[in-house]
Backbone as CSV, one residue per row, in Angstrom:
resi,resn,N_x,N_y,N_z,CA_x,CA_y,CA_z,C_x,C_y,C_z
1,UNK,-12.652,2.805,11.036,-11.409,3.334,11.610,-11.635,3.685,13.073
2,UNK,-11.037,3.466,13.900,-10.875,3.876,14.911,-9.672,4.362,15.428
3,UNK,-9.731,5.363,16.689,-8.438,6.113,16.713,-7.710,5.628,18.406
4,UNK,-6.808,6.009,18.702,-6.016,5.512,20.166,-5.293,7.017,20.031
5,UNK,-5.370,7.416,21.881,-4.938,8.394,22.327,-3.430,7.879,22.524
6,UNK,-2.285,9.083,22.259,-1.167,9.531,22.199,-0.706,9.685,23.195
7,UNK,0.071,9.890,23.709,1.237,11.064,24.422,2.219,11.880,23.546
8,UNK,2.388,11.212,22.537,3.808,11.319,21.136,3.203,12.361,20.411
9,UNK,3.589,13.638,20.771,3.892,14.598,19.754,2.058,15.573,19.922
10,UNK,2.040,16.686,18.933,0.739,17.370,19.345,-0.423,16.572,19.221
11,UNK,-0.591,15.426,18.155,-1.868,14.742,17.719,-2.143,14.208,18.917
12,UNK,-3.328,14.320,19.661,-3.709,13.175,20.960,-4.180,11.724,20.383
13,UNK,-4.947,11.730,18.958,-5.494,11.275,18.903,-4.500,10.179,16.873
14,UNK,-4.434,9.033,17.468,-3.784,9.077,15.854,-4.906,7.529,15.157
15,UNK,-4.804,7.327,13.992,-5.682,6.528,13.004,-5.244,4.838,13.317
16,UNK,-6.248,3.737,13.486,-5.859,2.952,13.196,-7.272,2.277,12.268
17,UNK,-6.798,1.362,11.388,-7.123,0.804,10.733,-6.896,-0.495,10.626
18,UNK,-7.908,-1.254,10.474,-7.824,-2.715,10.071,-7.515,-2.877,8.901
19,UNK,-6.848,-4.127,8.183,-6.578,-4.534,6.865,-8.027,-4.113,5.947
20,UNK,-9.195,-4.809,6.270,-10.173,-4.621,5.222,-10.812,-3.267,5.479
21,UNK,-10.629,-2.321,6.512,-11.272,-1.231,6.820,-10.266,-0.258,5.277
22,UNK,-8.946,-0.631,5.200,-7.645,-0.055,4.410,-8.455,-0.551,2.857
23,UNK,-8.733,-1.880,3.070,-9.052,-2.263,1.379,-10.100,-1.870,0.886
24,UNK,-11.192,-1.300,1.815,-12.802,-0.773,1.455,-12.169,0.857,0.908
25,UNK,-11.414,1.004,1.695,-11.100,2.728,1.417,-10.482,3.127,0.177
26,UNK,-9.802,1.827,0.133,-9.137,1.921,-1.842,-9.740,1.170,-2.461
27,UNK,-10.727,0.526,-1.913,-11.841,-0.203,-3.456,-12.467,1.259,-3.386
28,UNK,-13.134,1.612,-2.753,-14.021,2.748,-3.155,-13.303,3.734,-3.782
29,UNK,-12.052,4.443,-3.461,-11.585,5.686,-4.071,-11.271,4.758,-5.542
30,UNK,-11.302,3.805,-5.472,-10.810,3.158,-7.310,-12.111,3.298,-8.389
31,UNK,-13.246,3.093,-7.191,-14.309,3.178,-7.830,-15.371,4.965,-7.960
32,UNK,-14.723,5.725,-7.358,-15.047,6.599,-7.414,-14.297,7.333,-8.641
33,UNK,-13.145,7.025,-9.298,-12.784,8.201,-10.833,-12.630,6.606,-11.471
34,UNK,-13.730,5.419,-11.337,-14.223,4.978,-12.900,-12.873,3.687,-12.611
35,UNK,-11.891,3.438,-12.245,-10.454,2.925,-12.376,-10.235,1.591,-11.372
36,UNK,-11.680,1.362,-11.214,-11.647,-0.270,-10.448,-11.616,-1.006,-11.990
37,UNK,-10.738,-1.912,-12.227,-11.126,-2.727,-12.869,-12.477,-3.607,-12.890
38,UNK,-12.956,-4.096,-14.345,-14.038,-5.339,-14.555,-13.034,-6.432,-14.290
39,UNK,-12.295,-6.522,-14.942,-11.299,-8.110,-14.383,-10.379,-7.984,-14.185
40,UNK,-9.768,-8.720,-13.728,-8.269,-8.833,-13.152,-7.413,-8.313,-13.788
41,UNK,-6.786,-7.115,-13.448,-5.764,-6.684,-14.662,-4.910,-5.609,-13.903
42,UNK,-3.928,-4.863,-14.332,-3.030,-4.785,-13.895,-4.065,-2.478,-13.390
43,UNK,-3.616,-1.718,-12.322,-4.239,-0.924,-12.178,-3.688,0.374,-12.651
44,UNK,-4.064,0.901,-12.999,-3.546,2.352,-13.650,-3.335,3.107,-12.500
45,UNK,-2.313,2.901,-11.787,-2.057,3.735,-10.321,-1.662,4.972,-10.410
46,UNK,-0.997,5.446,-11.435,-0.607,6.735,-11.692,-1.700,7.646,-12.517
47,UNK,-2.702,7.181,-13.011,-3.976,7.654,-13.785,-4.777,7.785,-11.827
48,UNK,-4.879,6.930,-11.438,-5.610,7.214,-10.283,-5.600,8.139,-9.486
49,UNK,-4.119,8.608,-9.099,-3.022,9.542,-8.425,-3.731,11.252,-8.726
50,UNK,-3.738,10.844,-10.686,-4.372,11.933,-11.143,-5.727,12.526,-11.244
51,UNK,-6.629,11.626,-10.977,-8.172,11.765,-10.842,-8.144,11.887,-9.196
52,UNK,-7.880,11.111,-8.529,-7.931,11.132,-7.044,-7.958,12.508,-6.296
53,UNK,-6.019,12.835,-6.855,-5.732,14.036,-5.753,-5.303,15.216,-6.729
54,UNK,-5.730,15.191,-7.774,-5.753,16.410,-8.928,-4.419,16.236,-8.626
55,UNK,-3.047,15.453,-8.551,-1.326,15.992,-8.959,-1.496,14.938,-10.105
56,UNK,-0.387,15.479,-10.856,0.349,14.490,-11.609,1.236,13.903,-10.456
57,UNK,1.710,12.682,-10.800,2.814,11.967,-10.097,4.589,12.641,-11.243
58,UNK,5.331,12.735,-10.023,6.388,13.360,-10.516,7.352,12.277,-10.293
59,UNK,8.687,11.870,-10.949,10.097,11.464,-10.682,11.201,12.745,-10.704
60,UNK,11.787,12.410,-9.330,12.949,13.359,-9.226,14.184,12.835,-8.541
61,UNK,15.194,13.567,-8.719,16.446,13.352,-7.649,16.063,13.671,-6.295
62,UNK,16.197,12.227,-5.599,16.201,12.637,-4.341,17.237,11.487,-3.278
63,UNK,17.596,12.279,-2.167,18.986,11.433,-1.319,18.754,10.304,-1.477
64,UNK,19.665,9.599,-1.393,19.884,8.389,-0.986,18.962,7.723,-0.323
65,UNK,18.115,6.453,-0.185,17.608,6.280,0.879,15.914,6.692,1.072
66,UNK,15.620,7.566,0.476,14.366,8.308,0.066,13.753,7.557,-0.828
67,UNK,12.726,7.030,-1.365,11.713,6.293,-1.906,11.407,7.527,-2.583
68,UNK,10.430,7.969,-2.203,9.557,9.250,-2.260,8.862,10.028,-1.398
69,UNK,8.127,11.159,-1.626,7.267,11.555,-0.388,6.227,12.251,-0.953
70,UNK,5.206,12.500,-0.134,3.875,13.135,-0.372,4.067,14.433,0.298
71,UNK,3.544,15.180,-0.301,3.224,16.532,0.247,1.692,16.767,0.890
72,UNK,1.570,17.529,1.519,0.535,17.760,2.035,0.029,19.212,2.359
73,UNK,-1.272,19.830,1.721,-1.630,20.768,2.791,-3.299,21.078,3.166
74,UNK,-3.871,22.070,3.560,-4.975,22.300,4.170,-6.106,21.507,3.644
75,UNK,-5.855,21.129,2.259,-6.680,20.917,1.201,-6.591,19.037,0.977
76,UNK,-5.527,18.353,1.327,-5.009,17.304,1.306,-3.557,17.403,0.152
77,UNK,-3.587,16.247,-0.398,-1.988,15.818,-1.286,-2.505,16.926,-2.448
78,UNK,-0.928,17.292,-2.066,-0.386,18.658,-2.674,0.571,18.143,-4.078
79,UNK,1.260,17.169,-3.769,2.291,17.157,-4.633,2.895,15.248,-3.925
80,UNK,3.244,14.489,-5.192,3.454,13.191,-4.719,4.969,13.072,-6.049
81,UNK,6.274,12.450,-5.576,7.005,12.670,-5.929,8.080,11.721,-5.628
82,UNK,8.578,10.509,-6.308,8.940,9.395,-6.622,10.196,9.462,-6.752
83,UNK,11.606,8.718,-6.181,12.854,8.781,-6.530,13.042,8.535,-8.840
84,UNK,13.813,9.003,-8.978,13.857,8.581,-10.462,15.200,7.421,-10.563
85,UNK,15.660,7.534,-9.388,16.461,6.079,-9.467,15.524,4.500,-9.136
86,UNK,14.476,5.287,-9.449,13.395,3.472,-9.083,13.552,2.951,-10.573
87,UNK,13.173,4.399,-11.336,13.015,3.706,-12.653,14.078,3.776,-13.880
88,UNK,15.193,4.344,-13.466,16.395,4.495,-14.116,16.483,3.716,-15.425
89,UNK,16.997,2.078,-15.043,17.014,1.320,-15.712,15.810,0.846,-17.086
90,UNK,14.713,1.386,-16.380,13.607,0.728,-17.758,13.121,-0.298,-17.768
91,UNK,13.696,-1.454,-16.881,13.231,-2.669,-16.844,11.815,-2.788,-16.667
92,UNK,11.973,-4.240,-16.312,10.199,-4.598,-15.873,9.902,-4.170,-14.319
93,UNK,10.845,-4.827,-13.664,11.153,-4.807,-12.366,10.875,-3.288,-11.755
94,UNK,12.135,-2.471,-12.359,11.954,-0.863,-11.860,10.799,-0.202,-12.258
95,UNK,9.615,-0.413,-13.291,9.363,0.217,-13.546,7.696,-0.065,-12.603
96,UNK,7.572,-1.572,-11.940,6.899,-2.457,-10.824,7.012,-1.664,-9.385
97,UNK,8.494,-1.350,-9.378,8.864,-0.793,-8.123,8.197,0.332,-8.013
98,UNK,8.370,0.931,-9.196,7.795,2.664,-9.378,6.225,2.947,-8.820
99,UNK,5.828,1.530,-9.655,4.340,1.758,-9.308,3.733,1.242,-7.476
100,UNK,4.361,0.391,-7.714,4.200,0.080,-5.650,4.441,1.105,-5.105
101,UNK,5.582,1.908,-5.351,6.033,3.230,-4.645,4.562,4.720,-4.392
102,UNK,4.363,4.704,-6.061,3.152,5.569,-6.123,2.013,5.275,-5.357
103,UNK,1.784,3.929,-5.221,0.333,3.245,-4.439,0.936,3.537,-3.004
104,UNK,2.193,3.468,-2.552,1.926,3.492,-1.242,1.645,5.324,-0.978
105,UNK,2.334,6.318,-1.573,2.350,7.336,-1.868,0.452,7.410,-1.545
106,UNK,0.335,6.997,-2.327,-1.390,6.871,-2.486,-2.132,6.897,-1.246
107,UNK,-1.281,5.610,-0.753,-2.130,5.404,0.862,-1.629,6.292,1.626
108,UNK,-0.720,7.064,2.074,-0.472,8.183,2.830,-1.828,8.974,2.646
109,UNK,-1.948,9.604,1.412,-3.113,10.439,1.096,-4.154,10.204,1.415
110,UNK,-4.982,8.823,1.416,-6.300,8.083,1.635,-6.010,8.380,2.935
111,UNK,-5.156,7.597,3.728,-5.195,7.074,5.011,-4.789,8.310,5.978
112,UNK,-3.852,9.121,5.586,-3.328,10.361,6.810,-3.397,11.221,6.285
113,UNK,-4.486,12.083,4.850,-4.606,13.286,4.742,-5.175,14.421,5.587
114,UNK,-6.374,13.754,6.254,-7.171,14.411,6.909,-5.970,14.758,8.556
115,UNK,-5.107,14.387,8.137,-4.269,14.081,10.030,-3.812,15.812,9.435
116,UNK,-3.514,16.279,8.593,-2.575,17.813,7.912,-3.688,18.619,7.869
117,UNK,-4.860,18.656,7.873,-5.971,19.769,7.629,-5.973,20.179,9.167
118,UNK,-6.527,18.844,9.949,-6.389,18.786,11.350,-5.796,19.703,12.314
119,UNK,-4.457,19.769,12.414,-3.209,19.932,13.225,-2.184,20.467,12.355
120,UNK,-1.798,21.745,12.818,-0.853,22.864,12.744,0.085,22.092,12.499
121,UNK,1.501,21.589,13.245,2.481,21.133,13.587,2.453,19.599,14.101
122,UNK,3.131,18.903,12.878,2.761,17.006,12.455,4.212,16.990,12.750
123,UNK,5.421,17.475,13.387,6.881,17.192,12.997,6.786,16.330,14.106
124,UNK,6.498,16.319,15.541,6.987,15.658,16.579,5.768,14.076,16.416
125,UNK,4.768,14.259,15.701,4.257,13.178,15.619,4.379,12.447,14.561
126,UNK,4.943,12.768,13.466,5.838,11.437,12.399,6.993,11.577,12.591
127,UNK,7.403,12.012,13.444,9.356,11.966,14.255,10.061,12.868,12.723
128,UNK,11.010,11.817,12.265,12.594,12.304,11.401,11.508,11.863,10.039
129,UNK,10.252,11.068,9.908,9.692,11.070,8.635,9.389,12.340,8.023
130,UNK,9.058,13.438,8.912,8.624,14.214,8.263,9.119,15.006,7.492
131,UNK,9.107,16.230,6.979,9.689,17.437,6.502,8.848,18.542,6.897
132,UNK,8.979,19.336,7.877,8.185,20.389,9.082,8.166,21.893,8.280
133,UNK,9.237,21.798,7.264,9.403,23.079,6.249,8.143,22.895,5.293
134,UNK,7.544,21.620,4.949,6.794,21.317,3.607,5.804,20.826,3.796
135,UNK,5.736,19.847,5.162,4.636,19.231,5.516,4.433,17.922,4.565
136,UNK,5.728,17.736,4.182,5.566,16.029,3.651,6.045,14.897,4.287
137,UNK,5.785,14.068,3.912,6.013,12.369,4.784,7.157,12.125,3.818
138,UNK,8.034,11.980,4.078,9.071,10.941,3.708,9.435,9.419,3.838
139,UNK,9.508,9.387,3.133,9.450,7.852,2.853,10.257,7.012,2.470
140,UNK,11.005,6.364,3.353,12.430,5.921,3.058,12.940,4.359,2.909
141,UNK,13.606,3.681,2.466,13.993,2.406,2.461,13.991,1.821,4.047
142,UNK,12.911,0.558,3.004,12.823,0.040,4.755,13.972,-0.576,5.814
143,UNK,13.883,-0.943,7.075,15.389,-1.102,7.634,15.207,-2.851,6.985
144,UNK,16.550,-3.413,7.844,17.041,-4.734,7.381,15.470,-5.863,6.971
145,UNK,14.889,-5.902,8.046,13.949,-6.683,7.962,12.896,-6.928,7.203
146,UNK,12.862,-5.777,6.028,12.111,-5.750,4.778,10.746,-4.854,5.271
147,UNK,10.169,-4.912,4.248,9.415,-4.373,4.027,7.944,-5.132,4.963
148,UNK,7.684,-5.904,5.440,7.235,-6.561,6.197,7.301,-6.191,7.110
149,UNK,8.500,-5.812,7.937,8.446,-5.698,9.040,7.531,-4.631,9.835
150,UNK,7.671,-4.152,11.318,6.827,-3.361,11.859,7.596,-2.442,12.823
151,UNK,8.256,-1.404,12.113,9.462,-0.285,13.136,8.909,0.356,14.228
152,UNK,7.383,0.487,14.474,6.719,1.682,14.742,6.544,2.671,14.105
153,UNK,6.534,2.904,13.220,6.101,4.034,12.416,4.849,3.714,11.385
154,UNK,3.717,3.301,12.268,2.496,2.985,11.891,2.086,3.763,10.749
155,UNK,2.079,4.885,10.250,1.710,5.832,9.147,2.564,4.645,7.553
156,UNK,4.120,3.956,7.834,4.434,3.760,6.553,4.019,2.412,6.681
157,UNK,3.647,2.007,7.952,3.040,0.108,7.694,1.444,0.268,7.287
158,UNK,0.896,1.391,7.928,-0.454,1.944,6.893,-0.572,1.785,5.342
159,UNK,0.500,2.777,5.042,0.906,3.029,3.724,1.552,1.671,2.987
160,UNK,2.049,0.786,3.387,2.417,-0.782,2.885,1.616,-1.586,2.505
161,UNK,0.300,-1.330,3.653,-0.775,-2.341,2.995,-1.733,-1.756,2.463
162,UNK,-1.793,-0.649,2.136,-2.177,-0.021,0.977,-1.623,-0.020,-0.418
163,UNK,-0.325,-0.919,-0.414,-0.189,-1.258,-1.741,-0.914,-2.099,-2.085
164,UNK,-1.031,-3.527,-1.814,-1.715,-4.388,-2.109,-3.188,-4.760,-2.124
165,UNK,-3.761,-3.295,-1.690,-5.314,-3.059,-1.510,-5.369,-2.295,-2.598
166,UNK,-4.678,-1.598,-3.120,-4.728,-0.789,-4.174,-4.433,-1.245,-5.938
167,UNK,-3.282,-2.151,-5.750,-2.666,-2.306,-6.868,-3.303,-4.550,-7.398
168,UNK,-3.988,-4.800,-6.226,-4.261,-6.143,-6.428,-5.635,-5.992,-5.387
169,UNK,-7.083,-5.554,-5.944,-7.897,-5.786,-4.968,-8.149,-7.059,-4.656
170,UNK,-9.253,-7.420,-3.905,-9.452,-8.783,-3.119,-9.605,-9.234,-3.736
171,UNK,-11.164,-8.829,-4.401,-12.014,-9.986,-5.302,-11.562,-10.498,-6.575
172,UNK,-10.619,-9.510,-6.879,-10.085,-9.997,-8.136,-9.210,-10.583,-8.296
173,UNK,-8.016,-10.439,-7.082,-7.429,-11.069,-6.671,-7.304,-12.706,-6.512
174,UNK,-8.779,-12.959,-5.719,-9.010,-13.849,-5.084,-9.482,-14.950,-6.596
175,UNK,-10.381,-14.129,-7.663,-11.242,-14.583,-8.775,-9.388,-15.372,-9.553
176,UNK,-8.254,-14.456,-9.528,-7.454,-14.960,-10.248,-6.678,-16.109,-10.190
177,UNK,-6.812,-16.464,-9.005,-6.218,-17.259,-8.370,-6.887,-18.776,-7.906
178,UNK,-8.367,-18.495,-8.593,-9.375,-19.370,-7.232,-9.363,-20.782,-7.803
179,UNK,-8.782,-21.049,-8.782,-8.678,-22.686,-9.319,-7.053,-23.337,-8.629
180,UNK,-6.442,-22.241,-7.725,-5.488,-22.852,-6.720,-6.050,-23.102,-5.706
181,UNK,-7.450,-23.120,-5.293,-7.826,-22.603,-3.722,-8.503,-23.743,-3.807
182,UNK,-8.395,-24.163,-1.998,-9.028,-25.144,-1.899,-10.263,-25.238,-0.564
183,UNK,-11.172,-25.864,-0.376,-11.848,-25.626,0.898,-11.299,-26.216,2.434
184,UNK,-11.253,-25.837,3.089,-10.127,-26.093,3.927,-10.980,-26.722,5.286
185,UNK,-10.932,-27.895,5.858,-11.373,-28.501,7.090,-13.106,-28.411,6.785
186,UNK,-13.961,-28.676,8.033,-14.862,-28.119,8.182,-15.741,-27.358,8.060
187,UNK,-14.727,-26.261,8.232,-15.364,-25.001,8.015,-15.907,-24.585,6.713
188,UNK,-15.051,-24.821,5.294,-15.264,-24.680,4.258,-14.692,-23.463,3.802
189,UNK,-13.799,-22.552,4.814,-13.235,-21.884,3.973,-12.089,-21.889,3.402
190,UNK,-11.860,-21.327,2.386,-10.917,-21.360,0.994,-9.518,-21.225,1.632
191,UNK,-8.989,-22.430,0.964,-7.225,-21.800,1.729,-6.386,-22.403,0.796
192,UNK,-4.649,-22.099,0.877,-4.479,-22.039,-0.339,-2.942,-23.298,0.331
193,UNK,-3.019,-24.353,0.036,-1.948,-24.895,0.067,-0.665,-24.305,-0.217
194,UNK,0.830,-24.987,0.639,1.733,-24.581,0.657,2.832,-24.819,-0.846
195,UNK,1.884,-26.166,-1.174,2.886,-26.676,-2.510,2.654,-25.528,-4.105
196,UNK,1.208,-24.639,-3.627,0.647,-23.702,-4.941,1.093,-22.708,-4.464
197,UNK,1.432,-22.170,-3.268,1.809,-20.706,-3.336,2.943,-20.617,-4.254
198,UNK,3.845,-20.841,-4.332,4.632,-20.193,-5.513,3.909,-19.992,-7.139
199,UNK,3.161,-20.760,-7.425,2.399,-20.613,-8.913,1.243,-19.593,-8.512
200,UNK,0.845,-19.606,-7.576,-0.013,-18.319,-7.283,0.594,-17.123,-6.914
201,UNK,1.441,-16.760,-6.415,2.525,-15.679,-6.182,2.994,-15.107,-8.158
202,UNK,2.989,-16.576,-8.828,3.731,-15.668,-10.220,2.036,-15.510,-10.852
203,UNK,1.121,-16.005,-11.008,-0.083,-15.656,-11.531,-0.311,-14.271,-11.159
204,UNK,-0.555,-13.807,-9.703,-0.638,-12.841,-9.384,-0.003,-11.530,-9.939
205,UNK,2.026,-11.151,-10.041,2.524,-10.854,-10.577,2.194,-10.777,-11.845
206,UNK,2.038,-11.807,-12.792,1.669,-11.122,-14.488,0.463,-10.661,-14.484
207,UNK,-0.594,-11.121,-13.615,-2.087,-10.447,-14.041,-2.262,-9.143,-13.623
208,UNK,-1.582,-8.581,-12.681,-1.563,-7.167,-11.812,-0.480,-6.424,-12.218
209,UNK,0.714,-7.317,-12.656,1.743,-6.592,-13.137,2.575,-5.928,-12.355
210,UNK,2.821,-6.694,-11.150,3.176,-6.215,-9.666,4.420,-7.056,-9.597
211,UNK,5.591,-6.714,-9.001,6.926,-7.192,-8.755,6.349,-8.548,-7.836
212,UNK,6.867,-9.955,-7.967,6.624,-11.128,-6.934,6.855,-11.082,-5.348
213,UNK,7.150,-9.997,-5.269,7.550,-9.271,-3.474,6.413,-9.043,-3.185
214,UNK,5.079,-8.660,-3.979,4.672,-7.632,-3.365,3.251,-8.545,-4.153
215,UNK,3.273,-9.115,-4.652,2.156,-10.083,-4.854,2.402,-11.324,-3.671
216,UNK,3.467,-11.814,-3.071,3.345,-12.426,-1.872,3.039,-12.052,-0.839
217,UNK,3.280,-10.674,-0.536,3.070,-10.202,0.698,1.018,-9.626,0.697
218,UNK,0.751,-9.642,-0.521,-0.607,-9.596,-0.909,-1.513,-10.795,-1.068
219,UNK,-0.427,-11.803,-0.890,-1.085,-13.250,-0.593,-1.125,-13.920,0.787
220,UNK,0.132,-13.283,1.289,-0.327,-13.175,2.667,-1.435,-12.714,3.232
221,UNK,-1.639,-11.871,2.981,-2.812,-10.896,3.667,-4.164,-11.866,3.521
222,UNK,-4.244,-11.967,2.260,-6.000,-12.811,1.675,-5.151,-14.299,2.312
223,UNK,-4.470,-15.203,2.246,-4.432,-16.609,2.445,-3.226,-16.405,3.713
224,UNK,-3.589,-16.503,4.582,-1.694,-16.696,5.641,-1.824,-17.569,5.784
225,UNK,-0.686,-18.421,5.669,0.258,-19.691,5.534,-0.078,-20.145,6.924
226,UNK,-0.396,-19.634,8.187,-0.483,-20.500,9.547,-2.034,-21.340,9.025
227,UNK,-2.871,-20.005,8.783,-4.125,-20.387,8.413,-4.625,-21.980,7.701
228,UNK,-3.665,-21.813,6.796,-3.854,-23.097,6.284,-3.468,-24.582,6.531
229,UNK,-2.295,-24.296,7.291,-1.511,-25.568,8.211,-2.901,-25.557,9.152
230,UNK,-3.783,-24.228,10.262,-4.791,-24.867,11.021,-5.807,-25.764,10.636
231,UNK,-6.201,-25.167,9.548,-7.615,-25.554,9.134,-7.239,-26.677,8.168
232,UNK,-5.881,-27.469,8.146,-5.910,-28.497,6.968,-5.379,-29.475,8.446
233,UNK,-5.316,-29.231,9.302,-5.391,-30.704,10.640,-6.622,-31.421,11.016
């Protein structure tokens, strides 16, 4: 991790992280309460939640627009707390959503707990995310451009790719998938043609048990699509 000086708000100093610096930090906390999987299988994210940061994970009423949010205090995550309109319905889908929600929940904690032990007053440096009465991150539906996109609000694009480091690690990831993969140019490394990503996008989904949104955007990360148009010229 390395950090970049501010002007924005009291923190001078705020977190950045690389993709695999994010995926070492949740292979290890998976492997630290026992809850890395042996094979590919879907992750007990809400069992993790509970060994991790001593809360239970909660569902509640909350506005419109609100996902969920983490609490925070001196000690780290205080309290982690999930819209109950994710999982209303019962489906497969909502109940997928629920758990992406908790993992990103998750990565707030991994990734920006230590930012609340730190520093008194976090309101002017996570802007309107915060809650300055409670000291939680709020966490809200992303704007038009999905969940992909990049608003500036580095703390919830932190927390995004900490789903897919969390809820689909690499290797297993990579192990589930690897009779789609192919060696690519020269070089010899593994890349994944454009005609298999969709059968690897739904493999992914049933073995992790992850909504197909969010197993693509986790296939992005390990295989990007430019990558493979380079290295297959």
């Amino acid at each position: 991790m390395r950090t970049y000086r501010t002007n924005a708000g009291p923190v001078r100093e705020r977190p950045y992280y690389k993709l695999r610096e994010i995926e070492d930090i949740c292979t290890e906390a998976l492997r630290q309460v026992d809850l890395y999987p042996s094979t590919p299988e879907p992750v007990r994210i809400e069992r993790f939640i509970e060994k991790r940061f001593g809360v239970h994970p909660e569902y509640g009423e909350l506005p419109d627009g609100l996902l969920g949010y983490t609490k925070f205090g001196s000690q780290g995550v205080e309290e982690i707390v999930v819209s109950r309109a994710l999982v209303e319905d019962g489906g497969q889908a909502a109940e997928r959503q629920a758990n992406s929600t908790l993992a990103h929940e998750a990565g707030h904690g991994l990734l920006q707990g230590h930012l609340f032990a730190l520093e008194d007053d976090l309101t002017s440096f996570f802007g309107s995310d915060i809650d300055p009465a409670a000291s939680k991150i709020l966490c809200r539906n992303p704007r038009p451009q999905g969940a992909r996109g990049y608003d500036g609000r580095w703390w919830e694009f932190q927390a995004n790719q900490a789903i897919g480091a969390l809820l689909l690690p690499r290797p297993l990831a990579v192990d589930t998938i690897r009779q789609l993969l192919n060696a690519g140019g020269v070089s010899g490394r593994q890349t994944l043609q454009p005609e298999k990503r969709g059968q690897a996008v739904k493999t992914l989904a049933e073995t992790f048990d992850v909504n197909p949104a969010v197993a693509r955007i986790r296939l992005e990360d390990m295989f990007p699509e430019s990558e493979a148009s380079q290295l297959s010229l």
